[in-house]
DRENKEKOL-437599 format. One record per residue (C-alpha): x, y, z; residue number from 0. Coordinates in Angstrom, 2 decimals. Layout:
> xx yy zz k
> X Y Z NUM
...
//
This chain:
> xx yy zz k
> -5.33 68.95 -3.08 0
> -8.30 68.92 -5.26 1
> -6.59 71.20 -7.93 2
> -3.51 68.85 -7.36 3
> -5.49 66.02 -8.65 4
> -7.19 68.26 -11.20 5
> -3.58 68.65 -13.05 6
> -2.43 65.37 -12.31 7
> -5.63 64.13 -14.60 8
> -5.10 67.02 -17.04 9
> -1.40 66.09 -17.97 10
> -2.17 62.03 -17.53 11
> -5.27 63.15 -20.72 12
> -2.81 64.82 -22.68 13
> 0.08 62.38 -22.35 14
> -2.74 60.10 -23.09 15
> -3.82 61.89 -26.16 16
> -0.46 62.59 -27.34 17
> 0.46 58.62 -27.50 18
> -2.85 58.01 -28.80 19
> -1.39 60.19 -31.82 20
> 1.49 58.46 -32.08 21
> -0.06 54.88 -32.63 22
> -2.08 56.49 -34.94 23
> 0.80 58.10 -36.95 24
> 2.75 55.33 -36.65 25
> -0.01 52.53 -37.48 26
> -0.02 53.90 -41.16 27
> 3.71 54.44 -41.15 28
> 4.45 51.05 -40.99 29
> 3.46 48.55 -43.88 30
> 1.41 45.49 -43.03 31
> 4.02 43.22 -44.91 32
> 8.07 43.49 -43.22 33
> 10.87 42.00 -44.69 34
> 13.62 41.34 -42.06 35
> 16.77 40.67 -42.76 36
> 17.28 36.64 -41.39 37
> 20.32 37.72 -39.15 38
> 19.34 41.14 -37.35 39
> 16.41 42.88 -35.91 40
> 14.32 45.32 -38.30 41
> 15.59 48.64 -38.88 42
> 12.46 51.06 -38.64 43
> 12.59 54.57 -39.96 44
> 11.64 55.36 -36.83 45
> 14.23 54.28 -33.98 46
> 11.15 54.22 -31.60 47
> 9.45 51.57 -33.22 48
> 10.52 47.52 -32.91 49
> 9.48 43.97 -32.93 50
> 7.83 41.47 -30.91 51
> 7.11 37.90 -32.43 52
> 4.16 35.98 -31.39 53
> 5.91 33.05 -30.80 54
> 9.00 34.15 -28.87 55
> 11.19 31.42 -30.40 56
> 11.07 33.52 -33.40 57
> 13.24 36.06 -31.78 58
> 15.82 34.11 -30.92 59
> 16.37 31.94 -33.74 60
> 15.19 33.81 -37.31 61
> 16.07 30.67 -39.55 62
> 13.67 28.65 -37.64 63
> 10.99 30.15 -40.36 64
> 10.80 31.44 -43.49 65
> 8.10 34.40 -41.99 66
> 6.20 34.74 -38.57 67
> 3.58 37.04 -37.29 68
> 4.36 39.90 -35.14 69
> 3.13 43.43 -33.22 70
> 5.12 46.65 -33.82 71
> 5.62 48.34 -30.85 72
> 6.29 52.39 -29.53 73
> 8.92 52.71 -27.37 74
> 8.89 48.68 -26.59 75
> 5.25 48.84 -24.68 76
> 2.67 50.29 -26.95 77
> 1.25 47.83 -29.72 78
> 0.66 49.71 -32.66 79
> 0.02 47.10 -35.41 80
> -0.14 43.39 -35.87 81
> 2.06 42.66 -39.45 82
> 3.41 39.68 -41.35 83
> 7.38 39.61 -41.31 84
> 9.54 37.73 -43.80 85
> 12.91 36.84 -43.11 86
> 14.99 36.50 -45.88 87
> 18.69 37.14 -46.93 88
> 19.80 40.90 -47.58 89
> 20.19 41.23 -51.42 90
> 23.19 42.83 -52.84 91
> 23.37 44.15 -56.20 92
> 25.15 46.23 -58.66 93
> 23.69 50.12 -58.61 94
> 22.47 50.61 -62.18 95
> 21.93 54.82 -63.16 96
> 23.88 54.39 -67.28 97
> 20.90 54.88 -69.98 98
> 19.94 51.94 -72.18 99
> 18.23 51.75 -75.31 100
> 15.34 49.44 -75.60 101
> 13.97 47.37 -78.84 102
> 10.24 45.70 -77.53 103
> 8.26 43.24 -80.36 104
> 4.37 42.32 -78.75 105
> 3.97 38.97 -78.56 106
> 0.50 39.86 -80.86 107
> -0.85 43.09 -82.05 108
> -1.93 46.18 -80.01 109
> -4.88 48.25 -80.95 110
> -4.18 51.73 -80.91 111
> -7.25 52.68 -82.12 112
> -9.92 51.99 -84.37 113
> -11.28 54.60 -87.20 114
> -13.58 54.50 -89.93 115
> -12.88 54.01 -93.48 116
> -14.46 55.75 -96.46 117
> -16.46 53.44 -98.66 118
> -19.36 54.02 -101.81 119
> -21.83 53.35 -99.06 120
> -20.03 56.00 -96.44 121
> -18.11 55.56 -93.49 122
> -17.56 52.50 -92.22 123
> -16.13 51.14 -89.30 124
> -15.60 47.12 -89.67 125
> -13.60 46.63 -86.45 126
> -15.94 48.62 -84.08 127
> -18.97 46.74 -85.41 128
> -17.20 43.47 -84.69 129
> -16.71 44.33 -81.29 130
> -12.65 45.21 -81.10 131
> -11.54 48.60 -78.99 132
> -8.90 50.24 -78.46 133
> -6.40 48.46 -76.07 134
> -6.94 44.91 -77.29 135
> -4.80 42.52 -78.40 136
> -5.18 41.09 -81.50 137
> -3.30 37.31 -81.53 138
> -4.80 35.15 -84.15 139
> -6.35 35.89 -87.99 140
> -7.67 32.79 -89.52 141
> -5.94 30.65 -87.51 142
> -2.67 32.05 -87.94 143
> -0.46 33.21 -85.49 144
> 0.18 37.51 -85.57 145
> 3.92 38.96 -85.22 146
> 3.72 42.34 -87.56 147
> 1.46 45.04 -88.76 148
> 2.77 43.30 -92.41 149
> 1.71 40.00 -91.75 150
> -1.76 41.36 -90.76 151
> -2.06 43.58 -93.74 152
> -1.06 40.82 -96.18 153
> -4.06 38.52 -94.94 154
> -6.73 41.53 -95.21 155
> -5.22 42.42 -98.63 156
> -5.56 38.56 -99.75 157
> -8.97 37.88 -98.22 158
> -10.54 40.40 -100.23 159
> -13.99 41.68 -98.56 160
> -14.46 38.19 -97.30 161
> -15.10 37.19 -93.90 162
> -12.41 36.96 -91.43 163
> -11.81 35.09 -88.03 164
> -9.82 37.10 -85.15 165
> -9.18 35.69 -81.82 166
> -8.28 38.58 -79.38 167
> -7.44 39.34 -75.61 168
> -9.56 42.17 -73.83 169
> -8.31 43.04 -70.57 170
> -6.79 39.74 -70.84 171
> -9.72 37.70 -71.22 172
> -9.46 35.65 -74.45 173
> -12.89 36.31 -77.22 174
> -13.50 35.47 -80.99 175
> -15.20 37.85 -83.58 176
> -15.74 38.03 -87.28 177
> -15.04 41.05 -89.18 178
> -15.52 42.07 -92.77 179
> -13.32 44.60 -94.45 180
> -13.95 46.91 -96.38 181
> -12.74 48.41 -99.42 182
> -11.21 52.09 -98.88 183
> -12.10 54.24 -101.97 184
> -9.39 56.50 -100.95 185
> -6.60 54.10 -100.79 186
> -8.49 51.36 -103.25 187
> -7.41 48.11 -100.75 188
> -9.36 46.28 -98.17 189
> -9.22 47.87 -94.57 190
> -10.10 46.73 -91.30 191
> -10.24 50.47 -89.53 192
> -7.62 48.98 -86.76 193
> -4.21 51.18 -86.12 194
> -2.18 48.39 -84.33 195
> 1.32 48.59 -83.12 196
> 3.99 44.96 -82.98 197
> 6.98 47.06 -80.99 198
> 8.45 50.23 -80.08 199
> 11.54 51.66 -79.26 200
> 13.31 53.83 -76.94 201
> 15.79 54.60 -74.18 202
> 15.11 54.13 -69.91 203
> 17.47 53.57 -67.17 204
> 18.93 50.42 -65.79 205
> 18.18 50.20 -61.77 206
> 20.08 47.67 -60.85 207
> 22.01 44.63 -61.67 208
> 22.11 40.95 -60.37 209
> 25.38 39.60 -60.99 210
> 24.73 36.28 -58.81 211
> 21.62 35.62 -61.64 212
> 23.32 38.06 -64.73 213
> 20.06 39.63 -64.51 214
> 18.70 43.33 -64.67 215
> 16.47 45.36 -63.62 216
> 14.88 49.34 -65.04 217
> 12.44 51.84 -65.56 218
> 10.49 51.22 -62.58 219
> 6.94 51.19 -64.46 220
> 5.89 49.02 -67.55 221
> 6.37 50.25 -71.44 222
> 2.48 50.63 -71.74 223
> 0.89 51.67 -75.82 224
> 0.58 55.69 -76.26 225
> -2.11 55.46 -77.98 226
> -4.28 53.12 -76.07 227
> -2.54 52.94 -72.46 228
> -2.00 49.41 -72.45 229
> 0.28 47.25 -70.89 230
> 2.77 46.18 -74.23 231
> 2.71 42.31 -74.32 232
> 6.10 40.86 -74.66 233
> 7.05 38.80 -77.34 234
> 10.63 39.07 -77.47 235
> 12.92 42.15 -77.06 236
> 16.43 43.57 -75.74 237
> 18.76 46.52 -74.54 238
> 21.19 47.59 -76.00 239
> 23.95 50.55 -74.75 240
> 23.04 54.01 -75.32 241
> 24.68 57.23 -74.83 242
> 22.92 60.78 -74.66 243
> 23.82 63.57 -75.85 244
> 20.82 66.53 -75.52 245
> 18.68 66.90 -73.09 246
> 15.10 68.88 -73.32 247
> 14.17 70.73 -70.44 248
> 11.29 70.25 -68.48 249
> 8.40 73.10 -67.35 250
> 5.58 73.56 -66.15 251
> 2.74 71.86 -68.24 252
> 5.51 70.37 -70.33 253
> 7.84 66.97 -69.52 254
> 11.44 66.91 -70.93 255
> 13.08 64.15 -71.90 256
> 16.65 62.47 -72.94 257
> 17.50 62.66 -75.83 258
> 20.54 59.60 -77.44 259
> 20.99 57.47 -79.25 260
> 21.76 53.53 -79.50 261
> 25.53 53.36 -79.36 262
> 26.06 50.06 -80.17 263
> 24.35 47.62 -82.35 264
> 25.49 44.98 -80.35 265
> 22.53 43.42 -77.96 266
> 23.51 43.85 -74.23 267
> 20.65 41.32 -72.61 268
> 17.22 40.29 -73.75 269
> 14.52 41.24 -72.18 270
> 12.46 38.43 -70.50 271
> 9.44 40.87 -68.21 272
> 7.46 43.86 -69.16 273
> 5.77 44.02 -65.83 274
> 3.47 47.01 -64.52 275
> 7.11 47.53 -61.88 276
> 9.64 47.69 -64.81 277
> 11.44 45.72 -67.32 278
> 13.52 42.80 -66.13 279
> 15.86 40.53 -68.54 280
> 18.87 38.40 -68.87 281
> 22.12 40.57 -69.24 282
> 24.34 38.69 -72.09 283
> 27.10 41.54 -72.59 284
> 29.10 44.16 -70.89 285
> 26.31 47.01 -69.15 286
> 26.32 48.42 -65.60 287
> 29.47 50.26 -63.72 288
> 27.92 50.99 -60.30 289
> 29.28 49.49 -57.37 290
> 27.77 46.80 -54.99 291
> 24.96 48.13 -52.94 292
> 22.42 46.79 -50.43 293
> 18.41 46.85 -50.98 294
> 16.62 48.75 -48.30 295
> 13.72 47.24 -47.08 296
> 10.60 49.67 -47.25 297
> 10.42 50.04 -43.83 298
> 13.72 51.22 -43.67 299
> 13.50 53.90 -46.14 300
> 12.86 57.41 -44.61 301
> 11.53 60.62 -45.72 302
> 14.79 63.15 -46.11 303
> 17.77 63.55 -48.09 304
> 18.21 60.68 -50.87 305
> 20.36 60.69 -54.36 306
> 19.57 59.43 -57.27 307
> 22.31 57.65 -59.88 308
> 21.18 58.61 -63.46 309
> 23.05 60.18 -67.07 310
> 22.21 63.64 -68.31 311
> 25.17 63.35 -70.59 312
> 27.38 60.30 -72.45 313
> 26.38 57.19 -70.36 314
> 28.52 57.69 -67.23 315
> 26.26 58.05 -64.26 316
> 26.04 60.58 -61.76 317
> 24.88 61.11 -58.41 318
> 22.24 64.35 -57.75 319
> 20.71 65.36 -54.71 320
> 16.97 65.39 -53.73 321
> 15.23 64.51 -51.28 322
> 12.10 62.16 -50.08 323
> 8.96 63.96 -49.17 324
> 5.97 61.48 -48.45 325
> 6.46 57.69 -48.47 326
> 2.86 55.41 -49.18 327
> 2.68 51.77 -48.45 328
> -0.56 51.57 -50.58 329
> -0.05 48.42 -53.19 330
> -2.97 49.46 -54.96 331
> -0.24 51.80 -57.16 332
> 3.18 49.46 -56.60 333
> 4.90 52.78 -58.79 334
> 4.12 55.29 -56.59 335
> 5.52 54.49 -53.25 336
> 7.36 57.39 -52.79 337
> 7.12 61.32 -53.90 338
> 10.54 63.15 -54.51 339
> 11.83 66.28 -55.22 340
> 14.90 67.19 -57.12 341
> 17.01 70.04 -54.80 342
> 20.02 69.75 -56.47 343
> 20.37 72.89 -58.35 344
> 22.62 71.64 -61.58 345
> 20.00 68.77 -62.58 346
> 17.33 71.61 -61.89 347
> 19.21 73.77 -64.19 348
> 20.09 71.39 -66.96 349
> 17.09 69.76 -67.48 350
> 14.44 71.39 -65.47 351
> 14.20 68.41 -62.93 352
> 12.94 65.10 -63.92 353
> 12.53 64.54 -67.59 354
> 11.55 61.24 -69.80 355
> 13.92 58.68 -69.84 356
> 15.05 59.05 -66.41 357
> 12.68 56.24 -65.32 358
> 14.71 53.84 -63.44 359
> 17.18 56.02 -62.15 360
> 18.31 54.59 -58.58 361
> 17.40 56.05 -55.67 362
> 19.94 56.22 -53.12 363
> 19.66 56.72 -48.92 364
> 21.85 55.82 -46.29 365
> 24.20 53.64 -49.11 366
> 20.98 51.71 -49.64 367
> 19.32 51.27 -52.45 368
> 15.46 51.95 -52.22 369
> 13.95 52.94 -55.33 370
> 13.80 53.64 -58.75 371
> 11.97 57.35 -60.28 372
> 9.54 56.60 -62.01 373
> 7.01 59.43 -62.96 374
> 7.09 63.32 -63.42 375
> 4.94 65.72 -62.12 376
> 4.05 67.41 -65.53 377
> 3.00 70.34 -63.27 378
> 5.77 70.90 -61.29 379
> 9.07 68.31 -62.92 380
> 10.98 69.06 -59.33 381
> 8.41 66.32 -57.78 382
> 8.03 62.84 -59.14 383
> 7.08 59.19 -58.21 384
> 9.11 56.62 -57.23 385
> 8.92 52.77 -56.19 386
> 10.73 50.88 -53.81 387
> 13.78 48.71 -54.69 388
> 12.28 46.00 -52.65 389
> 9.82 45.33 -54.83 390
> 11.36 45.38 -58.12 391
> 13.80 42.93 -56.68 392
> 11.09 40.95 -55.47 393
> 9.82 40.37 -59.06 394
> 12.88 40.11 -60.78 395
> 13.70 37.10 -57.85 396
> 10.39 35.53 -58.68 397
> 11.30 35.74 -62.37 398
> 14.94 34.03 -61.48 399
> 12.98 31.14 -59.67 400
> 10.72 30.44 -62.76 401
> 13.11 29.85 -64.78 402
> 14.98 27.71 -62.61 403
> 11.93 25.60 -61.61 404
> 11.19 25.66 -65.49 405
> 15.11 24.36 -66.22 406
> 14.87 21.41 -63.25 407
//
């Protein structure tokens, strides 16, 4: 009897153990933040896992609140975590995947850098010594508003080596500084030592498409400065169509990219969002062939087999396989959700695996929509980054709301 009761404890400890392992798993495999969709129950990656509201009016009538709090549970008994659940309606939207060219103009100047200059009393280096760095924005000379690298030029040239008055943003927080310039005995003109950039150029991929707003989504990460890694501030800017025609492989050590050109002249939206998430505009002409497709919420999105939508030649879209490895909820990096792997073995062979350019290529699972590529691993261009659908929707919504509050 004794060794009876000796086994009996022995395989109660391990089943103990073993769903002690499971909450554990499962507390981190479920976000802290659920959107549900306001007419069904949650759909979990994991068919083990469900819902139980605090208030248990929730559960039987969703539109009695626009969000609620609630306990995930194993197998219907086992709390594993408390979260916050949104209901809301599920979004439908066009599957984007067709290559776009891009024309950005900063609403001010970025520093690139800053360098010294070569004067009869050695180097200099004005803009250092009046406290600008590389990354700033520059917004204001002398009380006048900055749009180009010409207009800045033409003020320095005019003011001679006489005092001048900037008003700049660093890391977004607004300052005031006085610089000299100098005179360059090289070039014989008055410098300030700043490399600044007013736009850039180049080609991405649309996500998606929100015909119910004409609105569209792509990339999947923000058009940030080369030279300084900042977020480009958005003056004004649009897409236009693209087609590609090359593509440069990618290997180890070594990203590819797409290579096209702008096919059209003709502006196809205007861009109205360069968020750290993507680019998000207002589509005015004729872009986007991909049929209507449901968002996934995050919690729904599983590790396994996904596709992606992008172009690797013209600007039709295809559809390549790969497939999900690891899915994060951390919001701490909103790009990198997800890590992927290209397995189909013509995009391997064509271009390596995931090259530049394919940022905001659609992610496809289950005829869902729930995410976008948006980095390489320059190591190994099989893997790569990816965020969730859900949240570039979310910010392209909140974007659609502003500027209907704004129009009322």
């Amino acid at each position: 009897m004794k060794k009876f009761f000796k086994w009996v404890s022995a395989v109660c400890t391990a089943f103990a153990v073993i769903i002690m392992s499971m909450c554990a798993a499962m507390y981190t495999a479920v976000p802290q933040e659920i959107t549900v969709s306001a007419d069904s129950e949650p759909g979990f990656s994991n068919p083990a896992l469900s819902l139980r509201y605090t208030d248990a009016r929730v559960s039987r009538d969703f539109s009695s609140s626009a969000s609620a709090n609630a306990e995930v549970m194993l197998f219907g008994s086992i709390p594993v975590k408390s979260v916050d659940v949104n209901f809301s309606e599920r979004q439908i939207v066009n599957l984007g995947g067709e290559p776009f060219g891009i024309r950005l103009y900063t609403d001010g100047l970025v520093v690139a850098q800053t360098s010294t200059v070569p004067t009869t009393d050695g180097l200099r280096d004005p803009a250092a010594q009046a406290g600008i760095e590389c990354g700033d924005i520059i917004t204001e000379v002398n009380g006048e508003k900055l749009k180009t690298n010409e207009q800045l030029m033409n003020i320095v040239e005019n003011s001679g080596e006489e005092s001048i008055r900037i008003r700049a943003l660093h890391d977004g927080k607004p300052y005031t500084t006085r610089i000299i310039p100098v005179t360059d005995t090289q070039l014989k003109r008055p410098r300030l030592g700043l490399w600044v950039r007013d736009s850039c150029a180049g080609i991405g991929t649309i996500t998606f498409i929100d015909r119910s707003s004409s609105t569209f989504a792509g990339l999947g990460h923000g058009i940030y400065d080369n030279e300084s890694g900042s977020l480009m501030p958005l003056s004004n800017g649009d897409i236009v169509p693209a087609d590609i025609i090359s593509v440069n492989k990618s290997s180890g050590g070594s990203p590819g990219s797409l290579c096209g050109f702008f096919s059209s002249g003709s502006s196809a939206g205007t861009l109205t969002a360069n968020d750290e998430c993507g680019i998000y505009g207002k589509l005015t002409g004729e872009l986007g062939s991909g049929k209507e497709t449901e968002i996934a919420y995050r919690q729904e999105v599983t590790r396994g087999q996904a596709q992606i939508r992008t172009t690797i030649n013209g600007s039709t879209p295809e559809y390549f396989d790969i497939e999900i490895e690891d899915i994060t909820y951390n919001n701490e990096n909103i790009t990198k959700n997800m890590v992927i792997k290209v397995t189909d073995k013509r995009l391997l062979n064509e271009t390596g695996g995931i090259v530049q350019g394919m940022s905001g290529s659609p992610i496809i699972q289950n005829g869902r929509l729930v995410g976008a590529v948006t980095h390489v691993f320059i190591n190994d261009p099989s893997h790569g980054y990816a965020i969730f659908a859900e949240n570039m929707a979310a910010y392209n919504n909140s974007i659609v709301q502003k500027s209907a509050e704004l129009a009322s």
